[in-house]
N, C-alpha and C positions, 0 to 999 in steps of 0.2 A: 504493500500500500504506500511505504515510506517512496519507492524509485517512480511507482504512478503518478503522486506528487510532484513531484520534483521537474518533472516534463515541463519543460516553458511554455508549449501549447496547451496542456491541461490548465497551466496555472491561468494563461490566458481566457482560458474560455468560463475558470471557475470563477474570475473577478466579475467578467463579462455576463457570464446567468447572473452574478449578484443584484448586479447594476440593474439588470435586464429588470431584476422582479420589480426593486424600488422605483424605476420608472412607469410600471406600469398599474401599482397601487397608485401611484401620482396620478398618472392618467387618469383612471376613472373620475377621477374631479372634472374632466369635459374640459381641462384648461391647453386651448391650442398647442401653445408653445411645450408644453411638456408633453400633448400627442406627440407634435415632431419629433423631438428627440426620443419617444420610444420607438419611434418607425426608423428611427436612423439604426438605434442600437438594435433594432429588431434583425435588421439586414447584416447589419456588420458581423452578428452572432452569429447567422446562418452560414457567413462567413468562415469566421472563425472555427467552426463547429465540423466542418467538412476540409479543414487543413488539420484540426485534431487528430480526426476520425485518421486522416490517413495518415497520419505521425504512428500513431498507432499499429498502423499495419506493417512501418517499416523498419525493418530490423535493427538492432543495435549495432554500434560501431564494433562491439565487443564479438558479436555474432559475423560479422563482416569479416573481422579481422582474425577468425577462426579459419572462417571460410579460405579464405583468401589464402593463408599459412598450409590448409590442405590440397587446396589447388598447383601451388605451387611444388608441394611434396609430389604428387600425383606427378604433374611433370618433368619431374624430377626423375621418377624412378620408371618414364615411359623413355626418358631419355639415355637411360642406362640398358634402359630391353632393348632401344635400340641399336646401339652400341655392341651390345652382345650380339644381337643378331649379324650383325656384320661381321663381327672377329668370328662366329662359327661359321658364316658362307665362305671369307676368306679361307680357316682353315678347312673346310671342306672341299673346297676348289686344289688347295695344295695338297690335300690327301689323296684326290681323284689323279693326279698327275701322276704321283707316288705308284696309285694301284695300277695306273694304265705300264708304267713302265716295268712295274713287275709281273704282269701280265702276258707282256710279251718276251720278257726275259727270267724265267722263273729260278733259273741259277744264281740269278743275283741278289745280295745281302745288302740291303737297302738303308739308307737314312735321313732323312729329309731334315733342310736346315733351312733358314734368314737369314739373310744377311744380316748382319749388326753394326759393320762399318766397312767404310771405302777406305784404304790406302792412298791419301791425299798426295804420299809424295813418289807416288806410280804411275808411268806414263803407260801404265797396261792393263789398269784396273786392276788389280789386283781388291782382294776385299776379304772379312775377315765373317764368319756364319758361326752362329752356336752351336756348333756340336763337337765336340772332342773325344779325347781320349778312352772316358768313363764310356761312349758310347760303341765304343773298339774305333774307334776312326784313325789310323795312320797316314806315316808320310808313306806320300806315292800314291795317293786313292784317288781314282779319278771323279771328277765332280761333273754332273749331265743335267738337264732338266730336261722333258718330254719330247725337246725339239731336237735336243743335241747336243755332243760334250762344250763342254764350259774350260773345263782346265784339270788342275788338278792339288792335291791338298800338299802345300810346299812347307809347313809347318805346325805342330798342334802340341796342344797345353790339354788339362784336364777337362775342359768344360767348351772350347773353344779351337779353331784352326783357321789358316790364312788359306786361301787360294788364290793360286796365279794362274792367270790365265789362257787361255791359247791366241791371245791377241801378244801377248811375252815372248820374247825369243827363248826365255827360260824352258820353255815348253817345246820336248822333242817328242810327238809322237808320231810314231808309225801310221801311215795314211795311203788309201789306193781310191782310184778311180773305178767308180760301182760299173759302169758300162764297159772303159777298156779294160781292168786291171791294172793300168801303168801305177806307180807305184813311187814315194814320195817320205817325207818327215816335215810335217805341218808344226809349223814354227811361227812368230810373229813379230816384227819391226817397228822402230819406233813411224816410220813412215805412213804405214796402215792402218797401226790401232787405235787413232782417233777417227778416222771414217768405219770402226766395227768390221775390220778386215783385216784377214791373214795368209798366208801362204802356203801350199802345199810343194816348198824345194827339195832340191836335187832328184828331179824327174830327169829319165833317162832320153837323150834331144832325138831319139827315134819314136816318142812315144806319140799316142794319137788322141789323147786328150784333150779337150776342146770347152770352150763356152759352153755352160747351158749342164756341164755333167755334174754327178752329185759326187762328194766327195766323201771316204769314210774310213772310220779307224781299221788298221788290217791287222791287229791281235800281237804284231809281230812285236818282242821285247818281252810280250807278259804283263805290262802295264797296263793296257789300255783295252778291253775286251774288244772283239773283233766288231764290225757290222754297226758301231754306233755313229752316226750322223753328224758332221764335220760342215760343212754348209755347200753354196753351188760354185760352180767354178763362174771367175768373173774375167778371168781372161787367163791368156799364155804367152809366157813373157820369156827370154833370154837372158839366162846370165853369165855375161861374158869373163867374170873371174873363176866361176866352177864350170865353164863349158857346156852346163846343163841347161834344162827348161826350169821355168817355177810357173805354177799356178796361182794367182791371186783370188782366195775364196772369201765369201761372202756367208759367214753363220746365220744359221736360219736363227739364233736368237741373239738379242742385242745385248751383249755380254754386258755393257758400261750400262747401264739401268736394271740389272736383273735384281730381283728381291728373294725368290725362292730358288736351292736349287738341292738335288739330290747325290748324295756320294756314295759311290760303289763300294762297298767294304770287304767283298769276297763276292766272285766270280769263278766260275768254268775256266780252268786251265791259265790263274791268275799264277802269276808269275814265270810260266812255261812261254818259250817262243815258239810263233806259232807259223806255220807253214802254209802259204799261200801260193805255191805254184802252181797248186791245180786250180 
């Protein structure tokens, strides 16, 4: 009763009935002047009375400001679902890539990483992924994503390893031409690997290799499993200090922006060389 009071429009309209009655006990005396002013205050109270009325209806600051504190909660925690929603499609999209490559290669001991940092003072990209030692990852493991090898792991801690890339001269691997067979060690230059280009050199200058052919790892060393995907040839070129041809290949994935990629941790006749003459 005490907070019904207390309203300014209540209090308004309780002064306002007051007024109202002793005006109109006046009136009945028939004196003009005190008619008028009951027909004034008559009106103004009708007034008054229907601005109460909807005071009444409308909620308290305190009920507002409940409100408002839950609404805000509310989007708060729609903001968070959706935020999840997205780090599980992410991870479901890298797990799919995961399952497609062991799917087609069921010999191989799989690990999927992120990158976590670039190698700022690598003119090869180079880059460093969360997964280490705890998860068997050694040096020498080749690194691949869905489309094609990446590099390979040139260093690793317990929790963590670096990869260099095949955009690196660091990187010798064994490589042939899927169409002829001519036959190569895909290497990378400071000249190429800011255009996301490498080389398949020391091709032999009788060979028949060409624009447009796919390039790919040929097992030979033990390092690098056979058949994985190396990118297309972009041209064929002369080198006149080895007397040979080199190929300039084109990775189907853009090494310098990758986020995801996969490391081979055991394979089929991993570490044997392997024989590709037939």
């Amino acid at each position: 009763m005490k907070d019904f009071f207390s309203n300014k429009s209540i209090k308004i309209l309780t002064i306002t009935l007051a007024v109202a009655v002793i005006f109109s006990i006046l009136g009945a005396t028939g004196n003009p002047v005190i008619n008028s002013a009951v027909g004034f205050i008559t009106n103004g109270l009708s007034q008054v009375t229907s601005a109460a009325a909807e005071a009444t209806k409308q909620k308290s600051y305190d009920e507002l400001l409940k409100e408002n504190k839950e609404i805000k909660s509310e989007n708060a925690d729609l903001r968070t679902q959706l935020v999840d929603y997205y780090d599980l499609k992410d991870e479901n999209a890298r797990l799919w890539k995961y399952y497609k490559i062991k799917k087609e290669n069921p010999d191989y001991e799989l690990v999927p990483a992120s990158v976590i940092r670039r190698d700022s003072g690598s003119d090869f990209y180079s880059f460093t992924v969360d997964a280490g030692k705890a998860l068997g990852v050694r040096e020498q493991d080749p690194v691949v994503t869905e489309k094609g090898l990446v590099g390979f792991v040139s260093s690793v801690n317990g929790t963590n390893c670096k990869v260099t890339t095949i955009l690196s001269p660091e990187t010798k691997a064994g490589a042939l031409d899927k169409k002829t067979k001519d036959s190569g060690i895909i290497s990378g230059s400071a000249s190429l690997s800011d255009q996301n280009l490498t080389a398949l050199t020391k091709v032999n200058t009788t060979s028949t290799i060409k624009k447009g052919n796919v390039i790919v790892t040929s097992g030979i060393g033990g390092v690098y499993p056979e058949n994985i995907i190396v990118g297309k040839v972009q041209s064929v070129e002369f080198d006149k200090n080895e007397a040979t041809k080199y190929a300039i290949v084109k990775p189907y994935e853009d090494i310098r922006t990758l986020t995801d990629v996969v490391i081979i941790t055991d394979f089929k006749n991993q570490g044997e060389i392997a024989d590709n003459s037939k």
